[in-house]
Each structure stands twice: as C-alpha cells, then as structure tokens.
N, C-alpha and C positions, 0 to 999 in steps of 0.2 A: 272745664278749663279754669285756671286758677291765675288769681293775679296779673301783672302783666307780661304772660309766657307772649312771646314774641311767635307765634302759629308759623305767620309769614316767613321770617329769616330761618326757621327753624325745618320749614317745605324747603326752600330754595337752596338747604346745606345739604339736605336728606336726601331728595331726591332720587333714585324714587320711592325710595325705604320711610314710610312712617310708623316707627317702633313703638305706639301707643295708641290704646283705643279708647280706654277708660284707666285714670289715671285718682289716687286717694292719697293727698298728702298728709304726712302726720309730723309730732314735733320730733322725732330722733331719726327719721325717715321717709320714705315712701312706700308704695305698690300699685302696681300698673299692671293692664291685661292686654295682652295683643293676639288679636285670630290671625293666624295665619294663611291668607288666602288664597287657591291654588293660583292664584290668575297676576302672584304678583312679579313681577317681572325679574326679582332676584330669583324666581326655579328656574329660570330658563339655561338651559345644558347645565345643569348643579343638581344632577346628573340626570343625564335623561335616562328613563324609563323607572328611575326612581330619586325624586325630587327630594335634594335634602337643604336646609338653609343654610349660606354658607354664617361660617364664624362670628367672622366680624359685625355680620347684622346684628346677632345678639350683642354684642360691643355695644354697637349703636342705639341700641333701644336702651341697654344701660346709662349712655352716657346722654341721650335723649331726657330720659326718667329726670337724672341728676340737675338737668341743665332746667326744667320744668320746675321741677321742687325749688330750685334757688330764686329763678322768675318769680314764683309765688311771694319768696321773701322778700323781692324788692332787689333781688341782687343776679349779679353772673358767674358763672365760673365757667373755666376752659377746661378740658380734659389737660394733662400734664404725661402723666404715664399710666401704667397698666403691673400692676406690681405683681398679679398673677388671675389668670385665667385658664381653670379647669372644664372640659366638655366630660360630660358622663354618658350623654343619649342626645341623638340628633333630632333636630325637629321638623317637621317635614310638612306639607300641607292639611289643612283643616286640622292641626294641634293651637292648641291654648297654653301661650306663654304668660307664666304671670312672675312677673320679679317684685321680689320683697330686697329693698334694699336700706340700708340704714346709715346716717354717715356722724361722723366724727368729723367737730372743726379741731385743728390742730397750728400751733404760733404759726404768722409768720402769712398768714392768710390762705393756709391750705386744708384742704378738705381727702377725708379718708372715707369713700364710699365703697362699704363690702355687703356686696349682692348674693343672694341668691336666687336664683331661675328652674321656675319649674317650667315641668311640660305636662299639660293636662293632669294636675296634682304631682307629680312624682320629678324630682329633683333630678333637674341633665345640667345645672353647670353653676360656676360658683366663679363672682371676680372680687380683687380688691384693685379698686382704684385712687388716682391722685387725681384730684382737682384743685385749680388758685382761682381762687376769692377776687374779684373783679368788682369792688363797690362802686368806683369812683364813674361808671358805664351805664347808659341809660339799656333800659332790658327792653 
C-alpha cells in the first residue's frame, strides 16, 4: 500500500469487489494484479455453469488502480467519464488480471488514464478514461 490510499473508504465504495491485490506505482503510471477468485460473489448467476466477470468490475479495478496511484501523490480524483472501453476475452475464475495503465495530467485539473488489461498475459480489454483532480480533499 502506498501513501495515504484511504483502504477503508475505498472497501466501503467497492463492496464487495476489491480490484487489487498487488499494486506497483510508477511516475507516468501504474500496474496492478488481481486473482480472481471463484468464491467471489460477483460470479454468482454471471452465468451459471460458466462464470464470466461482469464488465464493469473491470471498470472498477481500473478506476480503483487510478484512485490508489493519486492517494499515493497526496491527491484525489473522481472518475468523470469513460471515453471508450473495449472487451477482447472475458475473465473468468482463477484468471490473473494485470492492468498497465498510464495517465496524462491535462489543464484544467483533469486526468487521462489509458489502460490496458490483460488476462493471464494476453490482452482482453483496453479503456481510456477522464478523471478531475480533487487537491483541495484530504485522501
């Protein structure tokens, strides 16, 4: 854990979803790894007899990643919009997600974080996102 990522507010948002398990920040971005574990309560009917994760978790663990990385700078940001997210290959239990993601500050106090998401090495999905710059908030 890095800096002061808020653990606490960040369970209590997620619930029951925690989209990080080991997490390596850098200065143009990040990278983060999450097992996915059959027992987590997002398979359930997603589909049964062959569990896939729904969408948006991967969202989540992106905008998780983001929100960590900024923690670590001493700063916040909000997710804003979603400017495009592509799925290649679904993920399904006992797969290994690691997102490499990278962000751009841009005027104006916003941020341009463009991920990409593998699955057990091999590339299932790609986003670019908006995030704003929340200095003036204690993390």
């Amino acid at each position: 854990m890095t800096g002061n990522f808020n653990a606490r507010a960040a369970q209590d948002r997620a619930k029951p979803f925690q989209g990080i398990d080991a997490f390596e920040p850098g200065e143009k971005g990040a990278q983060w790894t999450l097992r996915l574990r059959a027992d987590e309560p997002v398979f359930e009917g997603h589909y049964p007899g062959n569990p896939i994760l729904p969408g948006i978790y991967t969202l989540e663990s992106v905008q998780q990643g983001i929100e960590r990385l900024y923690a670590g700078r001493g700063r916040r940001v909000t997710m804003t919009r979603v400017k495009s997210m592509r799925f290649l290959a679904p993920f399904a239990p006992g797969d290994l997600m690691r997102v490499e993601a990278q962000v751009e500050e841009r005027p104006g106090g916003e941020v341009l974080a463009s991920a990409s998401i593998l699955r057990n090495g091999d590339k299932a999905a790609q986003a670019k996102i908006y995030f704003r710059i929340e200095d003036d908030q204690a993390c």
